[in-house]
Structures are given as structure tokens and as C-alpha cells.
C-alpha positions in Angstrom: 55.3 85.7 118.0 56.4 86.3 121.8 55.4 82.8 122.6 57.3 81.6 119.6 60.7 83.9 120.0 60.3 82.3 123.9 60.3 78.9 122.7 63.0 78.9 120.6 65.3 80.9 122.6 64.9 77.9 125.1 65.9 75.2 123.3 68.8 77.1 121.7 70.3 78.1 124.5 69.2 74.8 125.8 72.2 73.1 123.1 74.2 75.8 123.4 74.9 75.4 127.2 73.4 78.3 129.5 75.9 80.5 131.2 76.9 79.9 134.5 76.9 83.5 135.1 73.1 83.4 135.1 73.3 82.0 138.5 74.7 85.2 139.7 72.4 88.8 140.5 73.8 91.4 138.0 76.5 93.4 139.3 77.0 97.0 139.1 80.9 98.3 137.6 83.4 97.1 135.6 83.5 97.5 131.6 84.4 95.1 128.7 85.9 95.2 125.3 83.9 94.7 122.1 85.4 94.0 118.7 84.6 94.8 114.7 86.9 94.2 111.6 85.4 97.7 110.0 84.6 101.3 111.8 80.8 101.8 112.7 79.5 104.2 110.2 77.5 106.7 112.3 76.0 106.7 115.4 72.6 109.1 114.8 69.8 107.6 115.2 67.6 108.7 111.7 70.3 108.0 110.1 72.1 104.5 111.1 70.8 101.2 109.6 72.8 98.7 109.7 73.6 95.8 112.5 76.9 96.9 113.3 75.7 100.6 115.1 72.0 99.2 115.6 72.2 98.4 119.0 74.8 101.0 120.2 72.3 103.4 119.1 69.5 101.7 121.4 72.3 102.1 124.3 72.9 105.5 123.7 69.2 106.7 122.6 65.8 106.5 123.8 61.8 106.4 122.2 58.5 106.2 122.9 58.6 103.0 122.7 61.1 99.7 123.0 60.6 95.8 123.9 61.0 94.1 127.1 64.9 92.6 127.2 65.4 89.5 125.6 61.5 89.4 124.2 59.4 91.4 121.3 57.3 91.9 123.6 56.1 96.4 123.2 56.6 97.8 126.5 56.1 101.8 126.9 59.8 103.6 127.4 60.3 107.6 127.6 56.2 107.4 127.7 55.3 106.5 130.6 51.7 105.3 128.9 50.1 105.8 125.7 46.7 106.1 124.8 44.9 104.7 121.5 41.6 106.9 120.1 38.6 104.1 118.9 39.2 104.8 115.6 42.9 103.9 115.9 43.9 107.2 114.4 45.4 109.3 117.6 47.9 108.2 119.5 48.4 110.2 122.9 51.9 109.3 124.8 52.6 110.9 128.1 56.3 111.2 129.0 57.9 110.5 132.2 58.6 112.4 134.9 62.4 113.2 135.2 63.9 112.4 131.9 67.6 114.0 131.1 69.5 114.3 127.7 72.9 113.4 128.3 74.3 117.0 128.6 71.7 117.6 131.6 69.0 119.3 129.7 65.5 117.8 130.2 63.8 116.2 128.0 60.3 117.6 127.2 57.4 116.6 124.1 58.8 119.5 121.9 62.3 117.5 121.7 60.1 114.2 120.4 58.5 116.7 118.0 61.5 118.3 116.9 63.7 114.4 116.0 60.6 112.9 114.9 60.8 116.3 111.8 64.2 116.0 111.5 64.3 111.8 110.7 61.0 112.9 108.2 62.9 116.0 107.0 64.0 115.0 103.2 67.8 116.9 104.1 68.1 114.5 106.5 68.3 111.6 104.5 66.8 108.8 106.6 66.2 105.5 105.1 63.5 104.7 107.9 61.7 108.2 106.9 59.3 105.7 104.9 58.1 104.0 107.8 56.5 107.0 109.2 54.6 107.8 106.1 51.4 106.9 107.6 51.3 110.4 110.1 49.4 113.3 109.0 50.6 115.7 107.3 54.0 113.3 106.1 54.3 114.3 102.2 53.1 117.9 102.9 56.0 118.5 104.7 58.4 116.1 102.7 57.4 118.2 99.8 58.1 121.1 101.5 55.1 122.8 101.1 54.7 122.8 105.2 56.8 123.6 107.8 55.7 121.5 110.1 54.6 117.9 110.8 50.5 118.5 111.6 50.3 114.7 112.7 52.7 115.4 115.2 51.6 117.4 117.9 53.6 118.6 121.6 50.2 120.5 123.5 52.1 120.2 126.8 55.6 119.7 128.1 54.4 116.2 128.7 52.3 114.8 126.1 52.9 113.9 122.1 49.9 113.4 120.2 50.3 111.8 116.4 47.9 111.6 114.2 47.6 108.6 111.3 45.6 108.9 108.1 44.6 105.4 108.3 45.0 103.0 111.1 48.4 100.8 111.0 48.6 97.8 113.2 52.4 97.9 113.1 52.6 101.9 114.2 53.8 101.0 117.8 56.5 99.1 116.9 57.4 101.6 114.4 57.6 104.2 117.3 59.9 101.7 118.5 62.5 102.3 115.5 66.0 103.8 116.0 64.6 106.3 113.7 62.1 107.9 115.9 64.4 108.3 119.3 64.7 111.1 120.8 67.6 113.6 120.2 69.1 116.9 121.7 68.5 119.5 119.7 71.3 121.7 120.4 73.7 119.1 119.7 72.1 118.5 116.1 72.6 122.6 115.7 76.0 122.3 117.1 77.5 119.5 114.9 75.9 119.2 111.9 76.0 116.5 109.5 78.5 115.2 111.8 76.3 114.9 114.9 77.2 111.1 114.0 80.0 110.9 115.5 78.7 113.3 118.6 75.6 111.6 119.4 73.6 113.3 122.4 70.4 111.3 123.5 69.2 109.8 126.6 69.7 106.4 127.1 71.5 104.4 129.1 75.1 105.1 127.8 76.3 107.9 127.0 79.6 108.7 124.4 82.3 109.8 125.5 84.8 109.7 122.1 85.4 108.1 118.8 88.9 107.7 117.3 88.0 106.8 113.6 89.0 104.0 112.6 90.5 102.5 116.3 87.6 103.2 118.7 84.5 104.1 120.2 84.0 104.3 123.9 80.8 104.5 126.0 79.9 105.2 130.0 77.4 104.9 132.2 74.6 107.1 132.3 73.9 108.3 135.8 70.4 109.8 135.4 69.3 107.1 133.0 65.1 106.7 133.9 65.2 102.9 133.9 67.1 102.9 138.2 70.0 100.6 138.2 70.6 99.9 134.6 73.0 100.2 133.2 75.2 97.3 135.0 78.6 98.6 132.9 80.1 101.5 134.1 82.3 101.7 130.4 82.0 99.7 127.2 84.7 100.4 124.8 84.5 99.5 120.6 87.4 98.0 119.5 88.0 98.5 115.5 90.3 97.7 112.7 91.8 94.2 113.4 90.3 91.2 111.5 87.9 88.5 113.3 90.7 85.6 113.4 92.8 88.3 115.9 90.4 88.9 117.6 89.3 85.5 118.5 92.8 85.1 119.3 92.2 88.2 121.8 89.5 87.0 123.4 90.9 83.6 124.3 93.8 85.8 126.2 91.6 87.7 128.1 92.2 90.9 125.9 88.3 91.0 124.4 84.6 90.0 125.9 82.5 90.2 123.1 83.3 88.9 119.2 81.3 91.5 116.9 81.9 90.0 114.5 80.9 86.4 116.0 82.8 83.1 115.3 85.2 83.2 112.6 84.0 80.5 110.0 87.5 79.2 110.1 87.4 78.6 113.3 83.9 77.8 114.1 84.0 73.9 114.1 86.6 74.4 116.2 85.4 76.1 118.7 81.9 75.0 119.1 83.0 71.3 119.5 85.3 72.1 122.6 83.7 71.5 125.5 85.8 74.3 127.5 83.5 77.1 125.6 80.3 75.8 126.2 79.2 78.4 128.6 80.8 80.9 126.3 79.3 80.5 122.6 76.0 81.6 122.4 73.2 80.9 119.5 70.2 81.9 118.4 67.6 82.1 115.4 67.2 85.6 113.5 64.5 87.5 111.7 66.5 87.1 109.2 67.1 86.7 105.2 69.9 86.9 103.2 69.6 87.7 99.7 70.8 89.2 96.6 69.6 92.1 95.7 68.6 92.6 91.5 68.4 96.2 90.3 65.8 96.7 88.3 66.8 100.2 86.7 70.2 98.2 85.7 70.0 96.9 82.4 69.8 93.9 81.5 68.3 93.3 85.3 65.3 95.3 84.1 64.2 91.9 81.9 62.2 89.7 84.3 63.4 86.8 82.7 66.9 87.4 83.8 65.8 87.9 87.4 64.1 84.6 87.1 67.3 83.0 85.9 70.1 84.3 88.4 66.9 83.1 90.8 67.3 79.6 89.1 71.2 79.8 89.0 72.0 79.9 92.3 72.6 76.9 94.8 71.8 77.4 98.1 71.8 74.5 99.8 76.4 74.7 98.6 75.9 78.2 100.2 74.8 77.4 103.6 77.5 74.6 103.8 80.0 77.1 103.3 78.9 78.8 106.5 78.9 75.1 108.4 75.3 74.7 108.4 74.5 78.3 110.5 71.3 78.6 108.8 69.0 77.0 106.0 68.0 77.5 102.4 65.2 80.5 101.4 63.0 80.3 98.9 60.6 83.9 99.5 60.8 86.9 101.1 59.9 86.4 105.3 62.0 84.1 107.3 59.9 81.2 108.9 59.0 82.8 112.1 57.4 85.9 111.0 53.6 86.0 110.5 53.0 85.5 106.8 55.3 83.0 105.5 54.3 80.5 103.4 55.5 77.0 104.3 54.0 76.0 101.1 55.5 78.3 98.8 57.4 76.7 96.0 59.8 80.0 94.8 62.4 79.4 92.3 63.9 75.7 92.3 67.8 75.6 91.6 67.7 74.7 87.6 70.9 75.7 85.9 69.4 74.2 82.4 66.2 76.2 82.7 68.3 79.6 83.7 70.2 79.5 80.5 67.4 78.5 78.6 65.5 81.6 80.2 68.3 83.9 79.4 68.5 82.6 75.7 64.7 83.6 75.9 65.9 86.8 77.3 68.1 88.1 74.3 71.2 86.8 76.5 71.9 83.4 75.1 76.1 83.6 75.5 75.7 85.6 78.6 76.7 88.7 79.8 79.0 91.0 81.9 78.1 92.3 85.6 79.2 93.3 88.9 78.8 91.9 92.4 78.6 94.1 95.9 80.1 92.6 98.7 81.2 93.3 102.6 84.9 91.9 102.9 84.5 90.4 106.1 85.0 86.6 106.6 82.7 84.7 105.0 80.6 87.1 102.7 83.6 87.1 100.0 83.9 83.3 100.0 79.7 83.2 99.5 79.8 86.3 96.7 82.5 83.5 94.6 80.1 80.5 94.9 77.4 82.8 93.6 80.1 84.0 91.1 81.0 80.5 90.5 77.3 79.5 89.8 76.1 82.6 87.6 79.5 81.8 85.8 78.1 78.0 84.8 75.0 79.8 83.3 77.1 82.3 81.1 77.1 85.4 83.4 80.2 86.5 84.7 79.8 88.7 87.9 83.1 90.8 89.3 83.4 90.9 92.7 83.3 94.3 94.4 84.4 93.4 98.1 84.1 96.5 100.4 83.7 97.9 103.3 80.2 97.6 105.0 79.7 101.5 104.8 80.9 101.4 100.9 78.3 98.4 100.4 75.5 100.7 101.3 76.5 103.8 99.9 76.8 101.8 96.6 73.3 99.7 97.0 71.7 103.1 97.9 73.1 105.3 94.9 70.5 104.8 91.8 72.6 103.0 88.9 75.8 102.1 90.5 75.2 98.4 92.2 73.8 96.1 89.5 73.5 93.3 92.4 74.1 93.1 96.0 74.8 90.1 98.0 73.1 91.5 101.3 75.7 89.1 103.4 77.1 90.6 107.0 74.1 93.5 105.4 71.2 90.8 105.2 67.6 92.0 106.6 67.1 91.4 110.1 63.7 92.4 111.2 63.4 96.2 113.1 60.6 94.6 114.6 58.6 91.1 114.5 55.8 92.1 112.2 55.6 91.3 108.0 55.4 94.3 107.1 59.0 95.1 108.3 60.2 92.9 105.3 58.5 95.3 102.9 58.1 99.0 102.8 61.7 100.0 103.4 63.8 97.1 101.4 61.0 96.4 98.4 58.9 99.1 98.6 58.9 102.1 96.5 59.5 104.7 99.5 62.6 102.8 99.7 63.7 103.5 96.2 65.4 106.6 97.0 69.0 108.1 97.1 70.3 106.3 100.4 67.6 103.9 101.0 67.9 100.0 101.4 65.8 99.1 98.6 69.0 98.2 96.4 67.0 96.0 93.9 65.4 99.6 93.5 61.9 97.7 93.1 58.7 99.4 92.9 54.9 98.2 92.5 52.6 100.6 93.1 49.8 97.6 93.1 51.5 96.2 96.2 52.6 99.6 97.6 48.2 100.2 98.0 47.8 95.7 98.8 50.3 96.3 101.7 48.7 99.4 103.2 45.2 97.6 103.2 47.3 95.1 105.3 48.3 97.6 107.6 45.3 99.1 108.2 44.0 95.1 109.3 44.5 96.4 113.1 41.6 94.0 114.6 43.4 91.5 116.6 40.7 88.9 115.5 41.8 89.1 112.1 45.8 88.2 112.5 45.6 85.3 110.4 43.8 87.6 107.6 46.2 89.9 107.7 49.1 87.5 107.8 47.3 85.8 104.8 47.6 89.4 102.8 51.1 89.9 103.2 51.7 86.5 102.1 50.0 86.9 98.9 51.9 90.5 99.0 55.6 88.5 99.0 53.9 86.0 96.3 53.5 88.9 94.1 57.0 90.1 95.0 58.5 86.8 94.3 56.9 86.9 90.8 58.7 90.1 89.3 62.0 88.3 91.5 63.7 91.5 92.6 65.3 89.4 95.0 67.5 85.9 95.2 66.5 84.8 98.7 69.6 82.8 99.9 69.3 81.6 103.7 67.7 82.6 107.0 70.8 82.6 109.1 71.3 81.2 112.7 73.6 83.9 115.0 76.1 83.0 116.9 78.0 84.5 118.8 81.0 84.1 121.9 82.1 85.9 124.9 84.3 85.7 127.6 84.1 84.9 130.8 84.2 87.9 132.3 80.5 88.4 130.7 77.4 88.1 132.9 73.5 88.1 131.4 70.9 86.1 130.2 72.6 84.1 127.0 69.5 85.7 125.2 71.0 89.4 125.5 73.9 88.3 123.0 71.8 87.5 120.3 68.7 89.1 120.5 66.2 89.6 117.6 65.5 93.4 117.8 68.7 94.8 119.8 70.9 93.6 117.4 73.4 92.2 118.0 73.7 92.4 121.8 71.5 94.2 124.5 74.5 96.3 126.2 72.0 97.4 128.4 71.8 94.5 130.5 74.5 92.4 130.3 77.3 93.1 133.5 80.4 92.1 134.2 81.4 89.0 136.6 84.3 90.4 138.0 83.0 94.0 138.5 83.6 94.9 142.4 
């Protein structure tokens, strides 16, 4: 995947035109404006899942484990080195030497201990508890019948030790996950349930304040491990004003990074003048968007409805709407992640057959539903040409357009969202393995109160075939392994809990006060942008 990530950022960036501000050494200072149409819904770590606060929680937090900038390549972060047992249950990590919370305090193994509980702890409400299912002594103390985590172990100021109950092939990426980062204790006691909008960690920014609704603003941490990073000395989140303005802003100097990216209105536009070659940036995505069926909705509890709004729905209009900034899906995995199947047929676009298969279904004049949208430019234009097309088969969808936050809240409250266009909320890959498309969005530890599983889907026959994948941890047997979660998506594909739509291409645009490799700005697991190490040009 690393050599295919590598390839395709070249030639991207390649059309795109590279910046000229990668032939400049990264300068220390300065600090830039970014924008976003809605507020950022939290910024703690076991708790924030969605793209808008992803990467500003990987500035402002630290784990184990991250990648290597711009790549998915694993690379060892507060550890300083880990150590794998031969039966690939135990996992030693040793932390580095020197490592400081924001607030001073070092950092020790009992703090890695003590987040890793709190992101498992039920009351803590973490959709990404699910992926850590796999350490010992997980559902005891979900359950509440322990009081600790006994697969997660602190022997020493310096050393973690966690402890699987089968081997997992993905489990260092998965230490890798915002979920598992490391946070200060006595800032979780202090604020509460709003330690969101407080975050302490240890990375290389730390907060400084958050005016709901108009900003948040981040500085350089002084003592961060990783010596000379950040470059910014202060990145400030600009919020409330729609994409369009905010274009406008950028082109006077007022903004250096469109959250948002492009405006679709604009985007011909832009793209095809040659003054902003050096300032758009593009790049492909782990990445499908979908709608999202809930089963436990009636009548989207009937199969053969699922298969119809599947049929119903034309894709190929969908991504025209966008300008072409992706292409049509028919499964579950985007086409660069292990396990997709170029052969796969999926649901072909058959209005006739759709009604027929809701006539079948009991429904044969129809029916009434609702819609989920985010109301940012252009996810309410793609939720009416799904309208439009469900419409020509009898079903008549209204269109809930919300904010992101309201979106999730409603896909994650059992009974409320009958379907979900995923838009501006589509899966992007945590990390650049299949499994990441499963356990959390289809499986069934994802079909709780606040998870992302809003199709609320759950198979208990490929809950046990993609653990058996998991467990597939001998290199030589990759393409085995990628071979089982294909068949695992098949199966998936067959109850249609899901209307795959595209796999969308990112773009983005900056000004020219913005320095950094292009790939930074659109990078596949520190989404959107890699604040980290991008710098600004005119910094003194």
C-alpha cells in the first residue's frame, strides 16, 4: 500500500503543479488562518470522529504509534520502540525519555493506561471503543464486572504492555487511532464531559481557546519530543462563514487554508486558471461515500427494499454534479485498499427492476422517508438527485440538511435516521488496512448509541469471518487475507446495508503564504491537512 499511496501522490501532484515553496527549507514562526462553514464538534480524542477535528486532534495529541508524514508508513511515536511476543499476543512499548503534557506534567505508562480505560470505558461513549475489542480483559470491563483493563498493563514508569486474545494484524495501526492518544488526566477530572473543548495532550500544538461558534486557536508546543516541529508558532480556526466567502478571503490574503476545499461553484474556475497552479492541491482518498440504510427502520428492514434504493440510484449523474472529483462505487473498499474486488459486479443502476423489487416488497406505489444530510455545498445538491431518483421509483425521501454534528448525532441515535447520505461525513480510512471499512461502520460493535454504524447493520456470521481475517498476521499470507475480507464485503453487499456512491478525489487550495510538501494538504490518514509540518513562507 506505501508503494501505492507513493505512486499516486506523484502523479497527482505531478498535474496538479508542485509548490514552489518546496524549494525552500521549512521555516520556523509565523501562523496562518484556516477556514470551516460549521464549528468543530469536540476536540477529545476518544471521542472525535469525524474529518473536520481529525487532524487537529493529531496536532494537539499524541500515541504509541503514528505514520511517517505524507506516507502510511507505522513509525513508533511516544514509544520509543515496541516489542512483539512470537505468538503475536504481547505487545511491549517503551516510552520516551522526556515526554511533557501540555500543562508541564510528565508523561509516564500509567497516563497511556489510564486514556486507553477511559476511550474503553462504556460512559465514555467512544465510537472507536470497538476497535480495541481485541485486548484482554475488553468486555469484562465494558460490562463492568472489572475495574480495570487486565490486557493493559503500566509495570514501570516506562513501559505499557497489552495483551490480545488472538493475534490482529491490524493492532498497530489501531494503536495509531485518535482513540488511543494519550491524555492528561487531571484535565479529564477537571472538565468533565467538556474536556472537549479543553483538550490537554502532548503533541505538537497545544490549545490555547475556543470561541464557539467563531474560533479555535492553537500554538506551538515548546517541549514537543519530535525537536523542531512544529514550524507554526499559531494556527488559528476560522468558523461560521460559508465556503464561497471564504474563497473570496483567501484570494485577499485574509485565509491560507480552505477547510472546506474548493467550492463546487467555483471549482472549474479556479482549477483552469493558471495563476493557482502552485496553489490547488489534489489527491486520491481512502475513501467511500455512501448512503447509509437502517435496518431497524421499517420498511428498510426488507432486503428487497435495500436492493432497490441500491438499483435506484445513478451514480455516474452524482459524480458529475461534483465536476468529475471522483468515480462511481459499486462495494464497500475504495480501489486502493487491499481487498477490493475489481471484478465485483454490485448493484447495476435499473430503475425498472427497483420498482419491480419494491412491488415484490409489499411497496408497489411507494412509500414515505427521510434523508440525513450536511448543509455544506455540495452534499444538499447530491441528497436532491438521490431524492430526485428514489422519487422516479415511487419513494419520496425529505431532505433533513444539517449541521455535520446534527448528522451524526441523528445517524448514531437507534431509530431516528432512516437513511444517511454520508457526504462531507463519507468513510475515509483511520488507517490503510480492510478491516478499517468494517468493524466500526458495518459491524455490530458499531451498532450502538453514538456509533457510526448508521445502517445499524449486524451479522454475527461476518462479525466471527472478519476476526479469522484479523488474526491472518503472517505477512506471506496478505493476499489470503485480502481475499477474506473481500468475500467479507461480498457478503455485506448481499444484505445492501449500504448504497455505495463514489470514492472521491480531495482537493484542496492554499495561499501562498503556505510552505510544505503538496502531500501534507491532502493526506490519507491526517485528514485533511498535516498541521504538523507545513510552515509559513513569510515567517521571519
Amino acid at each position: 500500500m506505501q508503494a501505492i499511496y507513493r505512486t499516486v501522490a506523484a502523479m497527482l501532484l505531478a498535474a496538479a503543479g508542485a509548490s514552489a515553496a518546496l524549494a525552500e527549507a521549512p521555516k520556523q514562526g509565523g501562523s496562518i488562518v484556516i477556514t470551516y462553514k460549521d464549528d468543530i464538534s469536540t476536540l477529545d480524542p476518544a471521542v472525535g470522529y469525524d474529518w473536520q477535528n481529525w487532524s487537529i486532534i493529531k496536532s494537539i495529541f499524541d500515541g504509541l504509534m503514528d505514520y511517517k508524514p505524507g506516507t502510511t508508513e507505522l513509525t513508533p511515536d511516544l514509544a520509543e520502540k515496541y516489542e512483539i511476543a512470537d505468538d503475536g499476543l504481547t505487545y511491549i512499548f517503551t516510552l520516551r525519555d522526556g515526554l511533557k503534557f501540555h500543562n508541564g506534567r510528565a508523561v509516564t505508562s500509567a497516563d497511556v493506561k489510564y486514556s486507553l480505560e477511559r476511550m474503553i470505558d462504556p460512559a465514555t461513549q467512544s465510537p472507536g471503543a470497538g476497535y480495541f475489542g481485541g485486548i484482554e480483559g475488553f468486555a469484562d470491563f465494558q460490562s463492568g464486572s472489572a475495574k480495570e483493563v487486565t490486557g493493559i498493563q503500566a509495570p514501570d514508569d516506562k513501559t505499557v504492555v497489552i495483551k490480545l486474545t488472538a493475534p490482529n494484524a491490524a493492532f498497530l495501526h489501531i494503536m495509531a487511532l485518535n482513540f488511543g492518544y494519550v491524555v492528561a488526566k487531571e484535565a479529564v477530572e477537571e472538565f468533565g464531559a467538556d474536556f472537549g473543548h479543553h483538550p490537554v495532550g502532548t503533541g505538537a500544538f497545544k490549545f490555547v481557546e475556543w470561541n464557539l461558534g467563531q474560533n479555535v486557536t492553537l500554538e506551538r508546543f515548546a517541549d514537543y519530543h519530535i525537536k523542531g516541529v512544529p514550524y507554526l508558532d499559531r494556527i488559528t480556526f476560522e468558523i461560521g462563514q460559508e465556503p464561497t466567502v471564504n474563497l473570496l478571503r483567501l484570494q485577499r490574503g485574509e485565509v491560507d487554508i480552505l477547510g472546506d476545499g474548493i467550492p463546487p461553484a467555483q471549482f472549474v474556475q479556479i482549477t483552469n486558471d493558471p495563476a493557482n497552479k502552485d496553489l490547488y492541491v489534489v489527491g486520491d482518498q481512502l475513501h467511500t461515500g455512501y448512503v447509509a440504510l437502517n435496518v431497524k427502520v421499517a420498511p428498510f428492514d426488507n432486503l428487497k427494499v435495500r436492493q432497490a434504493v441500491n438499483m435506484a440510484i445513478n451514480k455516474d449523474r452524482i459524480v458529475q454534479l461534483i465536476n468529475g472529483r471522483g468515480k462511481p462505487a459499486n462495494q464497500v473498499l475504495p480501489p486502493a485498499m487491499p481487498g477490493y474486488d475489481p471484478g465485483f459486479a454490485g448493484y447495476a443502476f435499473d430503475p425498472a427492476k427497483a420498482k419491480a423489487l419494491l412491488a415484490e416488497a409489499g411497496f408497489p406505489d411507494g412509500f414515505a422517508t427521510e434523508l440525513y444530510t450536511t448543509n455544506t455545498d455540495p452534499q444538499p445538491r447530491i441528497a436532491q438527485a438521490i431524492q430526485q431518483d428514489l422519487a422516479a421509483i415511487g419513494i419520496k425521501a425529505d431532505i433533513k440538511a444539517l449541521a455535520q454534528a446534527e448528522v451524526i448525532a441523528a445517524g448514531g441515535t437507534e431509530g431516528q435516521a432512516p437513511m444517511v447520505w454520508s457526504g462531507g461525513l463519507a468513510w475515509i480510512a483511520d488507517f490503510p488496512d480492510p478491516s478499517n471499512f468494517y468493524s466500526v461502520i458495518l459491524g455490530c460493535s458499531g451498532a450502538v448509541p453514538g456509533g457510526w454504524n448508521w445502517s445499524w447493520y449486524c451479522n454475527p456470521d461476518l462479525d466471527s469471518r472478519a476476526a479469522a481475517a484479523d488474526a491472518m498476521t503472517d505477512p506471506a499470507k496478505a493476499a489470503d487475507r485480502a481475499k477474506a475480507w473481500s468475500d467479507i464485503y461480498a457478503g455485506v453487499m448481499a444484505d445492501a446495508p449500504w448504497v455505495p456512491i463514489m470514492n472521491e478525489t480531495r482537493y484542496t487550495m492554499h495561499s501562498a503564504r503556505v510552505g510544505g510538501d503538496p502531500v501534507l494538504f491532502v493526506e490519507p490518514i491526517h485528514i485533511p491537512v498535516n498541521y504538523d509540518y507545513i510552515y509559513a513562507t513569510d515567517a521571519q
